[in-house]
C-alpha positions in Angstrom: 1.8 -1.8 44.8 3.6 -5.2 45.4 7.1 -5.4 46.1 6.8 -8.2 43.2 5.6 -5.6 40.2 8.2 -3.2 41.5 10.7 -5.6 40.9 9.7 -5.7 37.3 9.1 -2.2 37.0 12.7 -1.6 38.2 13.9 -4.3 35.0 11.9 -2.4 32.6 13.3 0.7 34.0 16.9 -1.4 33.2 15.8 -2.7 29.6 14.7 0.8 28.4 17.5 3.8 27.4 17.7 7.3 26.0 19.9 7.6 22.9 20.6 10.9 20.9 18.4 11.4 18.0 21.1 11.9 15.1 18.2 14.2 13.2 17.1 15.9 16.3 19.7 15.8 18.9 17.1 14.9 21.6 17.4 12.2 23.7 14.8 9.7 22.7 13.7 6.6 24.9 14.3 3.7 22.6 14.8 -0.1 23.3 17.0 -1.1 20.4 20.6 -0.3 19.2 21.4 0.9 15.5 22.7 -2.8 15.0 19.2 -4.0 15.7 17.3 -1.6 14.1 19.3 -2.5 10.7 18.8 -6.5 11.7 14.7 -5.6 11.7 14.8 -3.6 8.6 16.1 -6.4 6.7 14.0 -9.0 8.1 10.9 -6.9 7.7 12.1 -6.2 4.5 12.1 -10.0 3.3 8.3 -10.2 4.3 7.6 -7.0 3.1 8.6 -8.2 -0.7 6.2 -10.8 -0.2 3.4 -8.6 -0.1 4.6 -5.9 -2.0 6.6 -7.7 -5.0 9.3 -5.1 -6.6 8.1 -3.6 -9.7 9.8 -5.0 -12.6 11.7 -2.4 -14.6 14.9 -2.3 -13.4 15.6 1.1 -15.4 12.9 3.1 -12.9 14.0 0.9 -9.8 17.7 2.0 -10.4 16.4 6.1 -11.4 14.5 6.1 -8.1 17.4 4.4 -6.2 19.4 7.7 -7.8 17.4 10.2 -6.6 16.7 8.7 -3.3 20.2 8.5 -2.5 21.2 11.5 -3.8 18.6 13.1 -0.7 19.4 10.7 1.8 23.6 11.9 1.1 22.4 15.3 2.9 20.6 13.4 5.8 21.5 12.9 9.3 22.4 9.8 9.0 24.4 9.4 5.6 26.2 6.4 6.4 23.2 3.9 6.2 22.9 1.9 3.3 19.5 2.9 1.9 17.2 0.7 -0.6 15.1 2.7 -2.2 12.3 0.1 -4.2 9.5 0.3 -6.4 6.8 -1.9 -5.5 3.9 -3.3 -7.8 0.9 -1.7 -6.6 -1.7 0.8 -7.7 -2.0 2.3 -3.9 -1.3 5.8 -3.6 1.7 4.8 -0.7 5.6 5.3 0.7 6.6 3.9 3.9 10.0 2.9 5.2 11.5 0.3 7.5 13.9 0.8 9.9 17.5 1.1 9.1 16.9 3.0 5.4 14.5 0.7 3.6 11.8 2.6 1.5 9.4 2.1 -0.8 7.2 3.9 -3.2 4.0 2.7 -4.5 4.1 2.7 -8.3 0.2 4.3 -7.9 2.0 6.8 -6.4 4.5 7.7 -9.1 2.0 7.8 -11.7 0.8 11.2 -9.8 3.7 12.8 -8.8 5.0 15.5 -11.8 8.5 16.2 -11.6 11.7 14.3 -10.4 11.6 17.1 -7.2 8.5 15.9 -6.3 9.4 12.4 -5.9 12.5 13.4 -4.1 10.2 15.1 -1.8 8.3 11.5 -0.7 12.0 9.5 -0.6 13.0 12.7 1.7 9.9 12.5 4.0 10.5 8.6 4.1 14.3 9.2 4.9 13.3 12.0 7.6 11.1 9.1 9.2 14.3 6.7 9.3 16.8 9.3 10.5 14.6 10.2 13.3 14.5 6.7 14.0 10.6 7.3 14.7 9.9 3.5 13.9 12.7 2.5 16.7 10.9 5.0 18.9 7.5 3.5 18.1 8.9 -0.2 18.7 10.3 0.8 21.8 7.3 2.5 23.1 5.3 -0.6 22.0 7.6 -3.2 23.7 7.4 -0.5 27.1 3.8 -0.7 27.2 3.7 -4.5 26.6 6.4 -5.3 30.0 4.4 -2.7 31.6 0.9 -4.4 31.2 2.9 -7.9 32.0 3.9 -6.1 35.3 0.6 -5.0 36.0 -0.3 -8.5 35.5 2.9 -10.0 37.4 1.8 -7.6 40.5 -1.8 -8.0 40.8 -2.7 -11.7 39.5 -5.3 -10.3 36.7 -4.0 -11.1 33.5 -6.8 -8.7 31.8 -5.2 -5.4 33.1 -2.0 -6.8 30.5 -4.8 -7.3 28.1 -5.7 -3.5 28.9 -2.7 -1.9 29.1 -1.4 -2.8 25.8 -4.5 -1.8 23.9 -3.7 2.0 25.9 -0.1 1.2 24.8 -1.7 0.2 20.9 -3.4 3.5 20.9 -0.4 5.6 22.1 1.5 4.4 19.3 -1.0 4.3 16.3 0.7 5.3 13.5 3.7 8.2 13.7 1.3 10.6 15.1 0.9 14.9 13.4 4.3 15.6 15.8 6.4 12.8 13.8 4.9 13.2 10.0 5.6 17.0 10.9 9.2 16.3 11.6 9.9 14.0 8.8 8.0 16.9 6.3 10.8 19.3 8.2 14.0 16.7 7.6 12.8 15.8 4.2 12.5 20.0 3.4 16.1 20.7 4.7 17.2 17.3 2.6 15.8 18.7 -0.7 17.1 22.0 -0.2 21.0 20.3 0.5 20.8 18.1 -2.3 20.0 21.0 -4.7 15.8 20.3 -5.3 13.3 22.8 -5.1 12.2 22.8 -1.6 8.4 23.7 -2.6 8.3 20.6 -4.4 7.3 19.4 -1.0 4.0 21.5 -1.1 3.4 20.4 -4.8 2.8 16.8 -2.8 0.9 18.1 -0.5 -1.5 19.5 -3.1 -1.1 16.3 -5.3 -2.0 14.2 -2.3 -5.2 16.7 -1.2 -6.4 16.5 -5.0 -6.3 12.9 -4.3 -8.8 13.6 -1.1 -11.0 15.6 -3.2 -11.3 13.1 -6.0 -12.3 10.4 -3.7 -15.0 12.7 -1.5 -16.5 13.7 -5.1 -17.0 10.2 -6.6 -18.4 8.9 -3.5 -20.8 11.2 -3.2 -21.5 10.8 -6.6 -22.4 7.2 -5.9 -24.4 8.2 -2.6 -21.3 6.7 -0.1 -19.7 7.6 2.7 -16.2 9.9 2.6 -13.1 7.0 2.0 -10.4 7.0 4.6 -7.5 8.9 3.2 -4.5 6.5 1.4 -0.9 7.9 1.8 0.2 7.6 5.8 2.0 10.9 6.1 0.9 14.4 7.3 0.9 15.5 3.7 -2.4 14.3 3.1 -3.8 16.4 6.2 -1.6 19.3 5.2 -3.5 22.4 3.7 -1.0 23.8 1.3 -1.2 27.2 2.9 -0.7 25.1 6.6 0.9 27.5 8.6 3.4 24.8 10.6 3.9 23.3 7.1 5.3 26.8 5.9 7.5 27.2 9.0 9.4 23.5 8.3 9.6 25.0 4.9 10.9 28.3 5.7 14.6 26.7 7.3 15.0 24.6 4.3 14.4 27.5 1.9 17.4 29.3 3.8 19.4 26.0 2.8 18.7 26.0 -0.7 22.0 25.6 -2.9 20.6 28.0 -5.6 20.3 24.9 -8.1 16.7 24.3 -7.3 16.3 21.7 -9.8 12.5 20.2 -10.5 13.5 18.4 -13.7 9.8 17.4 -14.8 10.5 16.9 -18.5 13.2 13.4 -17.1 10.5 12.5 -14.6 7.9 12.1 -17.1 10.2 10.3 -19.6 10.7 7.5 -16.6 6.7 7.1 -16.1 5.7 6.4 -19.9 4.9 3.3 -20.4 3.9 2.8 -16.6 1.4 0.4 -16.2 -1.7 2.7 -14.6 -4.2 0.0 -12.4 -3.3 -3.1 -12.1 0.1 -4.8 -14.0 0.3 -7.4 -16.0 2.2 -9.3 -13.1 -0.6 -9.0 -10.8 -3.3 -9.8 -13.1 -5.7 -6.6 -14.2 -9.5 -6.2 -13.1 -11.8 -5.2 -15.6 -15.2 -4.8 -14.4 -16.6 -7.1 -12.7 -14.0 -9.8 -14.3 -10.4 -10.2 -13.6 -7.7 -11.3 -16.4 -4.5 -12.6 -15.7 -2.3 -13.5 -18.9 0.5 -15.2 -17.2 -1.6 -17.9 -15.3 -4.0 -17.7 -18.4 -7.1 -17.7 -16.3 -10.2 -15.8 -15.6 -13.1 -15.5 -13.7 -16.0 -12.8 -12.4 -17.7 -11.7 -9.4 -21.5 -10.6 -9.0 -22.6 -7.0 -10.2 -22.2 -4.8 -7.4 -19.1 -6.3 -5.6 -15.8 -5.3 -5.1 -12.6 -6.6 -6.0 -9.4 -6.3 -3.8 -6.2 -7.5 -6.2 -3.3 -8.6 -3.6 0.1 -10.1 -4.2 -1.2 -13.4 -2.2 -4.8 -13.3 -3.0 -7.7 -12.4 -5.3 -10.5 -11.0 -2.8 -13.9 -10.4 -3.5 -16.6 -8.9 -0.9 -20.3 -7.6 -1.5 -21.2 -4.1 -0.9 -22.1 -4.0 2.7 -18.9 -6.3 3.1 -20.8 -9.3 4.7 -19.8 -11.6 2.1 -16.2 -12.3 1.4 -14.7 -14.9 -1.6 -10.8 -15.4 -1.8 -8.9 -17.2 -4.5 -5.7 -18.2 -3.3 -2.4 -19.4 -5.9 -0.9 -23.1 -4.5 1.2 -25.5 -5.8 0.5 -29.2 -6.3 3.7 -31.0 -6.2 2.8 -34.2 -5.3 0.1 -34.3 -8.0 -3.3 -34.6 -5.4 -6.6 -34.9 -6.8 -8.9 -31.7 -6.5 -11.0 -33.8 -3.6 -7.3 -35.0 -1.7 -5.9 -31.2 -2.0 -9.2 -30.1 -0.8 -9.2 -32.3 2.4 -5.2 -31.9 2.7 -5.7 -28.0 2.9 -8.9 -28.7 5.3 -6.6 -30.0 8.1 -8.8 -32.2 8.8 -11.8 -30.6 9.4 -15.5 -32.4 8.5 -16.4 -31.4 4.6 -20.1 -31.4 4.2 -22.3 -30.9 1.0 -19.2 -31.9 -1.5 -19.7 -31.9 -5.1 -16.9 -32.7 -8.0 -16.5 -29.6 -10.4 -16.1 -30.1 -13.9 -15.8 -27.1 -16.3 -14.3 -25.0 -19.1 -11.8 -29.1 -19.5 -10.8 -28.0 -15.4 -11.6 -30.4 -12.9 -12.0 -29.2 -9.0 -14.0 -30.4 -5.9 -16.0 -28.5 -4.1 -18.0 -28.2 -0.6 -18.4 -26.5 2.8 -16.8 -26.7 6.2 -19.3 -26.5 9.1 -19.7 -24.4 11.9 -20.6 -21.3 13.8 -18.8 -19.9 10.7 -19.3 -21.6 7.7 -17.4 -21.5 4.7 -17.6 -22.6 1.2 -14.2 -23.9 -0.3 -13.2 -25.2 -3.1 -10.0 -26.4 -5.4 -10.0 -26.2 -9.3 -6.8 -27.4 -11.0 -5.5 -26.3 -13.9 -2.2 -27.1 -15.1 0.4 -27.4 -12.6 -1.4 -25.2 -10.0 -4.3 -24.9 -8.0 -6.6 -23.1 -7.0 -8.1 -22.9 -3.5 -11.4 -20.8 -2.9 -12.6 -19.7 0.6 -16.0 -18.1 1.0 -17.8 -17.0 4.4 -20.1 -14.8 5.8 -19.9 -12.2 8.7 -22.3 -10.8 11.3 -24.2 -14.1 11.7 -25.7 -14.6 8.3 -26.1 -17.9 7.3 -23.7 -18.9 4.5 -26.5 -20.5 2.7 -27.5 -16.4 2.2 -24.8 -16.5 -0.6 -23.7 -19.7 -1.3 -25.5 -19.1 -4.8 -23.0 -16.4 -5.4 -20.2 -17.9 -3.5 -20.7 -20.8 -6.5 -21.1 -18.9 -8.9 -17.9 -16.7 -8.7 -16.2 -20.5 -8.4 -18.2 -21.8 -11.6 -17.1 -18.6 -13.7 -13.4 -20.0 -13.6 -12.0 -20.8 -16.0 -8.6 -20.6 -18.6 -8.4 -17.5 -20.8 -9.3 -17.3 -24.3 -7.1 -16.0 -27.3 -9.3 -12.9 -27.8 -9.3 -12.3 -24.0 -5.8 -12.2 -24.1 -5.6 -8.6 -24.5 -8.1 -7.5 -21.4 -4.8 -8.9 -19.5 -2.8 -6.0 -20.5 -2.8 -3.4 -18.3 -3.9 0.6 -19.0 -0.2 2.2 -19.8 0.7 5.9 -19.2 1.9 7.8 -22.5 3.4 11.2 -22.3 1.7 13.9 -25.0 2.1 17.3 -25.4 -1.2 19.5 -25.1 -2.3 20.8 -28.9 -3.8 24.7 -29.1 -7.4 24.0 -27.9 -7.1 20.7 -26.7 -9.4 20.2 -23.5 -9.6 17.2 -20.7 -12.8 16.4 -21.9 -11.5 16.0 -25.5 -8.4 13.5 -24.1 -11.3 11.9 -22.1 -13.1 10.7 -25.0 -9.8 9.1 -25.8 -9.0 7.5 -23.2 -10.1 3.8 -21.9 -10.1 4.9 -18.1 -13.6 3.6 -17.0 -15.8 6.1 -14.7 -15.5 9.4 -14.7 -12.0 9.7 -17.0 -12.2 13.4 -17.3 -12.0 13.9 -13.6 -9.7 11.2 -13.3 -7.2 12.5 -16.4 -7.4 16.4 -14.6 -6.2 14.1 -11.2 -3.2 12.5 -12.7 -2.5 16.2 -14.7 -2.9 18.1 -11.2 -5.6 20.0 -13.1 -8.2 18.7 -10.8 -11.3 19.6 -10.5 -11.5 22.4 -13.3 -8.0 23.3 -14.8 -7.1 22.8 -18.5 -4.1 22.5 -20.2 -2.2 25.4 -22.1 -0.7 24.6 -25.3 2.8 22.8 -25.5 1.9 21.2 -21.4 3.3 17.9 -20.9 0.4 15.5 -20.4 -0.7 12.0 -18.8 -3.2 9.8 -21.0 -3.8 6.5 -20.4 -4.1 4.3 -23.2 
């Protein structure tokens, strides 16, 4: 080795530290100071709220704030101020930022069955941020990163950086079974100390495998592949009988206050009404058509495709996902023309094949940028906003292989009629109580879930695949 790359060795050697874990007491290498880890949180948390906007029922946001605070009390690491936020999404998901910023999916709530069960995601989430495990991953990142630039530095091929920070990448993917493990462990001892019933942690975990099995069983129904599980943490690889799952368990048992409060019947109280799907804020797909009443629009894809319902974009891809469509929101404050917005957001870039669109009283402009990867774009106005359309195709395929459908999803745009208005409102949660003899199949007739609604009402009941309800049960239906 150079004396040159053990210079820089020697500074990374410098840069790096051990701190005390405040949840562990090990001594973790780590690269940033608490100061820093709370400036990242919030900075990550500003972009986060782009892509995940808060859910807009201040009366939830400020229960779950409640019972996430009253865990995080009890954690190593009491002193932070912790944000715990709702965000408008149907994913089944929690995550947290550094420095006590967590959020919970509201697809996630609408599963969960008791107010202990939800303090047993905000506790897992918590675990992860007293543990600092997203400091430790950062710094592990950044370590790998000076290291491959060393490696660089010292031998003059800029590749082995290239290489050492995809080794680094892989190290790093994720928290890892070790870390989920030891957030499951933190989060058990912080239900027990702020008086929940610490097997509401295994509740999740079955709530979370239910999901697995839901999502194996309808896509073999269809003839598909198994979908990659949703929720990050080790609770959806947990058995519920996991033997290291029941050990993490067993110390926060021993902690247990003797109030081991679930509280189901105010849990259920705070989800009805929940929008289940897509929100009214988001816009709501329904088939193969999406609705949106705010912006007062709608539009549809071809049979067969799927749609992907972001904060920042409207996606649409084919089956074999080769063909993509996405329908972006912009402003128009200076008042452009479809055709000068168009070649404004083209950057200047050559337009070939352009056309003027004129339909449902909109007026757009549309054509396609040439290349090795074509696309077909487009702007419709309507109103004070635009709308900008980029279409392509992957793994070589001509664009002219879809540009029939990439035009047609463009040419279905248009604003929403009266009678339409109501295929904007979103599916809603309601909260019955099970009648003597009442089945899931009956309540499936019932309901407007599309697909299989049986299956899907036993999922949100945790009665999946085969339970029924006995009389008097609290119940889920979406209506």
């Amino acid at each position: 080795m150079r004396l040159g790359c053990w210079v820089v060795l020697l500074g990374l050697l410098q840069l790096a530290g051990c701190a005390l874990n405040p949840a562990t007491g090990r001594s973790d290498f780590v690269m940033m100071s608490e100061r820093e880890e709370l400036e990242l949180g919030q900075r990550y948390n500003e972009e986060v709220l782009k892509q995940y906007p808060r859910y807009a029922d201040e009366k939830l946001q400020a229960y779950v704030q409640r019972v996430g605070e009253r865990v995080a009390r009890h954690s190593h690491r009491s002193q932070l101020n912790y944000r715990f936020t709702v965000v408008d999404s149907p994913d089944i998901n929690a995550f947290a930022l550094p420095g006590g910023y967590i959020y919970i999916h509201r697809g996630l709530l609408a599963y969960l069955n008791s107010e202990a069960e939800l303090a047993a995601v905000l506790g897992h989430e918590v675990g992860h941020v007293t543990a600092r495990h997203s400091v430790q991953q950062q710094s592990q990142s950044s370590a790998w990163n000076i290291l491959g630039q060393a490696v660089a530095i010292g031998t003059g091929i800029g590749a082995v950086a290239d290489l050492t920070n995809v080794l680094g990448g892989a190290f790093v993917r994720g928290y890892g079974r070790d870390m989920e493990l030891e957030a499951d462990g933190l989060g058990a001892q912080y239900l027990a100390r702020s008086g929940y019933d610490p097997q509401a942690m295994i509740e999740v975990v079955k709530v979370l495998k239910a999901q697995e099995d839901f999502a194996r069983d309808q896509a073999a129904q269809r003839g598909e592949a198994q979908p990659a599980s949703g929720y990050h943490g080790l609770f959806d690889t947990h058995p519920d009988n996991d033997r290291r799952l029941q050990q993490v368990l067993g110390p926060a048992r021993a902690l247990a206050t003797g109030q081991q409060e679930v509280n189901r019947e105010v849990f259920l109280q705070h989800l009805d009404g929940l929008p289940f799907g897509d929100s009214a804020a988001s816009g709501v797909r329904r088939g193969q058509r999406f609705y949106h009443g705010e912006l007062a629009v709608t539009l549809g894809f071809p049979e067969g495709w799927e749609l992907i319902n972001r904060a920042d974009a409207l996606i649409g891809h084919s089956a074999d996902q080769q063909a993509f469509i996405a329908m972006v929101l912009e402003g128009n404050p200076q008042g452009l023309s479809a055709a000068q917005l168009l070649r404004q957001r083209a950057g200047g870039q050559r337009l070939v094949d352009q056309r003027e669109l004129q339909q449902a009283g909109l007026k757009g402009h549309s054509a396609i940028i040439p290349g090795s990867t074509a696309r077909r774009v487009a702007v419709l106005l309507h109103g004070a906003r635009a709308y900008l359309f980029v279409a392509a195709v992957r793994g070589g395929a001509s664009l002219e292989s879809q540009d029939a459908r990439f035009l047609e999803v463009i040419q279905s745009f248009r604003p929403i009629t009266a009678a339409e208005r109501k295929l904007a409102q979103p599916l809603r949660l309601r909260m019955i109580s099970a009648k003597p003899g009442q089945q899931m199949a009956d309540l499936a007739r019932q309901s407007k879930l599309p697909g299989d609604a049986e299956a899907s009402l036993r999922l949100l009941n945790n009665l999946y695949p085969v339970g029924e309800p006995r009389p008097g049960d609290r119940l889920k239906v979406v209506r």
